[in-house]
C-alpha positions in Angstrom: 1.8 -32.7 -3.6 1.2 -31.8 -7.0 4.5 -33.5 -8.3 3.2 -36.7 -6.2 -0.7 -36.0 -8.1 1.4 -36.0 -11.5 3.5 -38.9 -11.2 0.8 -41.2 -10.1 -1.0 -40.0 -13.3 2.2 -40.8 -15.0 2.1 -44.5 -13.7 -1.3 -44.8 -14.2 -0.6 -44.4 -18.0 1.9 -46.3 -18.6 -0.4 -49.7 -16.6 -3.6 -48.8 -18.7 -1.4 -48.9 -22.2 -0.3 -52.5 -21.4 -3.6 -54.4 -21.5 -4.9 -52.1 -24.5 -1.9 -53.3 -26.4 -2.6 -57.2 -25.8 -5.8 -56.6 -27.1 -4.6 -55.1 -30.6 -3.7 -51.5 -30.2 -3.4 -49.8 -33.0 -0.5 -47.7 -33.8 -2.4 -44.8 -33.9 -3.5 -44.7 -30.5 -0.1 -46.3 -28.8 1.1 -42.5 -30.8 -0.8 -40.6 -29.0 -0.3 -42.3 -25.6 3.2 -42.0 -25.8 2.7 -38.8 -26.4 0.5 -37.8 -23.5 3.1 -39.9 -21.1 5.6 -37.2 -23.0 3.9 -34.1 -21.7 3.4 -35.4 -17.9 7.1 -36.2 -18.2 7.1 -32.5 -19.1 5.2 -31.4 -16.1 7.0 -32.9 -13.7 10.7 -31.9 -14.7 9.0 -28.4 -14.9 7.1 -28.4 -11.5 10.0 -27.6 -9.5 10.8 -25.2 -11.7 7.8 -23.3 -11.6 7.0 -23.4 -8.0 10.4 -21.2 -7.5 9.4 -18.7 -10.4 6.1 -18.6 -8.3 7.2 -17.7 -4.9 10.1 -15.6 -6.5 9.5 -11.7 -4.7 7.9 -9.2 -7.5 10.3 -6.7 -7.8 9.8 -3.1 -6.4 7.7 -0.4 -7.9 9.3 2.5 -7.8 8.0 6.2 -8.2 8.9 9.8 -8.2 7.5 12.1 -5.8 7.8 15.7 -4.5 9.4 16.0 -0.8 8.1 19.4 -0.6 4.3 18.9 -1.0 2.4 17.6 1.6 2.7 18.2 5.7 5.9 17.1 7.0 6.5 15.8 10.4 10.4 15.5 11.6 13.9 16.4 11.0 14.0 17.9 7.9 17.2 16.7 6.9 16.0 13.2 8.0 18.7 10.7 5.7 14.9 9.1 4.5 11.5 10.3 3.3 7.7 8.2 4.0 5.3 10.1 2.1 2.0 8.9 3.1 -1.4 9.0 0.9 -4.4 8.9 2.8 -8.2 9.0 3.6 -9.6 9.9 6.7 -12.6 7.7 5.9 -10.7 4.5 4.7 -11.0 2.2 7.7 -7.0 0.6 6.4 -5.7 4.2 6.9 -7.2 3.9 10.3 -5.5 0.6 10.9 -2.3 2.4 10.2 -2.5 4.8 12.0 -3.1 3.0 15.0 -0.8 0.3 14.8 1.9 1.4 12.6 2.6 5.1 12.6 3.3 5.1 16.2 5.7 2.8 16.6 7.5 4.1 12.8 7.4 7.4 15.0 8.7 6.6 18.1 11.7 4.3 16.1 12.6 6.4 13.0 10.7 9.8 13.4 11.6 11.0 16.5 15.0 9.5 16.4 16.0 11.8 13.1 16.5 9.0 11.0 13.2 9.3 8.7 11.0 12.3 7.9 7.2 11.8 7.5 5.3 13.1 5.0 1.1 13.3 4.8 -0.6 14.2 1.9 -4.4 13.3 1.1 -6.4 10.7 -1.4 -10.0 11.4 -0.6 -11.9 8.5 -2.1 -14.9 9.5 -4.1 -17.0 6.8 -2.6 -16.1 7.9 1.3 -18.5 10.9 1.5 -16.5 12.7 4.6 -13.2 11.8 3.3 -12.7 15.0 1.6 -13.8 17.5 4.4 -12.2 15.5 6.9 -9.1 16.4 4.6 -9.6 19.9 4.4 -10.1 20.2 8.7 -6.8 18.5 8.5 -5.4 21.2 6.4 -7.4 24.0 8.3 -6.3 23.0 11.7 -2.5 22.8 10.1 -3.3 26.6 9.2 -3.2 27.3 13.2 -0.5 24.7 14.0 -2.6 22.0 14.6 -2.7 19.4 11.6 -1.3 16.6 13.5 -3.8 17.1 16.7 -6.6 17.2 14.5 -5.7 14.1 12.7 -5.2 12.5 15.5 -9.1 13.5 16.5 -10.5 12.4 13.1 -8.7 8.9 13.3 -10.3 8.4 16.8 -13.6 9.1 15.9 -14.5 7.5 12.4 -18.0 7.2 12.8 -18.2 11.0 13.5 -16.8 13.2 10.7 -19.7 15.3 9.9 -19.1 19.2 9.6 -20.3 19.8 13.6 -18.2 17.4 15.1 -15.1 18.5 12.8 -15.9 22.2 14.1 -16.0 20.8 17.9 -12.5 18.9 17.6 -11.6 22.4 16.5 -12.6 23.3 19.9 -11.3 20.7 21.9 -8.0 21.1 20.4 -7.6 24.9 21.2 -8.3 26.4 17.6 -9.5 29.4 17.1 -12.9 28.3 15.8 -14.0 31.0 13.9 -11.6 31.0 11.8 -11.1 27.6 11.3 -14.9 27.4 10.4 -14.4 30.3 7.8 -11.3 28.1 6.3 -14.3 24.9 5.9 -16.4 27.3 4.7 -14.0 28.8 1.7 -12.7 25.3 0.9 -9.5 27.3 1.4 -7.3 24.3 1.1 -9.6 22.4 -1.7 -6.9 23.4 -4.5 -3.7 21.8 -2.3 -6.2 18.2 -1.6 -7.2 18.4 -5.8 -2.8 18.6 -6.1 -2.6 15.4 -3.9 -4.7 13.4 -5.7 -3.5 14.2 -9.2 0.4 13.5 -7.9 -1.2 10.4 -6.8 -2.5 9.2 -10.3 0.0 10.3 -11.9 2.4 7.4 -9.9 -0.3 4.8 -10.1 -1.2 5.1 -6.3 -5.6 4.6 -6.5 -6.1 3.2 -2.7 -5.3 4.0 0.4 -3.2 3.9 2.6 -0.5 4.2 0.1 3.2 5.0 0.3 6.8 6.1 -1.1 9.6 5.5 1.1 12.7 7.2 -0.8 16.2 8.6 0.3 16.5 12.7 1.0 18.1 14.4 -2.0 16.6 17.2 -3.5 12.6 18.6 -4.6 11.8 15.1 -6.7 12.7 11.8 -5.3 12.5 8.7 -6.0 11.9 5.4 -3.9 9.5 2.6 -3.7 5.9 2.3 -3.2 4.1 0.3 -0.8 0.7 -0.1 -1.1 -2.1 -1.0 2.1 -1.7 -0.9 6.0 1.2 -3.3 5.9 2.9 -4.5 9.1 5.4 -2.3 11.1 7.8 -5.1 10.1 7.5 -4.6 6.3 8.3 -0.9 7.1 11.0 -1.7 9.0 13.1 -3.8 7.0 12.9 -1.5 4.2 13.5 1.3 6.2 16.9 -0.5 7.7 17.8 -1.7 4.2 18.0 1.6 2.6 19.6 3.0 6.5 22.6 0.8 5.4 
């Protein structure tokens, strides 16, 4: 379209300069339309051009991250690594969760082909965010970080210290001491690590990813930033499966 927009520019041009030159053009100005009629000759050799340099894929952004930080869900010696940056609060980590991680668990996970690996990005402007992290980590503490997530994702609206307490309840913790753990921050020092490793790759939003291979403390993979489609996940995950 814009090649046709161009080239009927072009042509338009080229019929105005005739009559302007029966009338006693002077040199100076047939100059400068030849010139013009130069640079839309330009434009359209060069559209075609462009429009492939446009939809041209940017290339990956890779990162280094620890594969020992974080909570890990899986076989250990999974042949890949997700590690996963998120905020209870953050209605895309939500999104995720519910119509991603599932299905990456029940294909990759659970199959031993990828090792999942949650660590937390409390955004400063989601006011629960953090003690919704640090539940997380206290229910992990009894064996139950991936219940309790899954009781904080289902219930965004309610994240406020009782009803955090009463899905320590509901999924069999003893609540004492998980309330002492909220109370002590016990885990504030481990959430403050997650979000410094995250600035220190670029990673500011959530949800946010590296998918790497398995080798060693410190990898290194690509990042993926937002709730993208299982699809997205999947072709990476197959490509670096090969």
């Amino acid at each position: 379209m814009k090649k046709f927009l161009l080239f009927s520019v072009f042509l338009w041009f080229s019929m105005a300069a005739m009559p302007a030159q029966a009338e006693g053009m002077t040199k100076e100005q047939g100059d400068a339309i030849l010139k013009e009629l130069q640079l839309i000759k330009i434009l359209l050799q060069k559209g075609p051009q462009q429009a492939r340099q446009q939809r041209a894929p940017a290339a990956p952004v890779r990162a280094k991250i620890s594969s020992t930080d974080g909570v890990s869900y899986g076989n250990p010696k999974a042949p890949l690594i997700l590690v996963e940056f998120t905020d209870y609060e953050c209605p895309f980590c939500k999104r995720f969760y519910d119509t991603t991680f599932a299905e990456i668990k029940k294909k990759y996970i659970d199959t031993g082909k990828l090792r999942f690996i949650s660590r937390n990005l409390p955004l400063p402007f989601h006011k629960n965010a953090e003690n919704a992290a640090l539940a997380a980590a206290c229910a992990g503490d009894q064996g139950k970080y991936w219940q309790m997530r899954k009781s904080i994702f289902g219930n965004p609206k309610e994240m406020q210290e009782e009803h955090l307490s009463a899905y320590a309840k509901d999924n069999g913790l003893n609540v004492k001491q998980f309330d002492t753990c909220m109370t002590k921050k016990t885990h504030s020092a481990k959430i403050k690590k997650d979000v410094a490793d995250a600035r220190v790759i670029g990673i500011t939003g959530t949800p946010s990813f590296v998918l790497a291979k398995s080798g060693g403390d410190i990898v290194e993979g690509e990042k993926l930033i937002g709730a993208l489609p299982l699809t997205t996940f999947e072709a990476k995950i197959k490509s670096l499966l090969k």
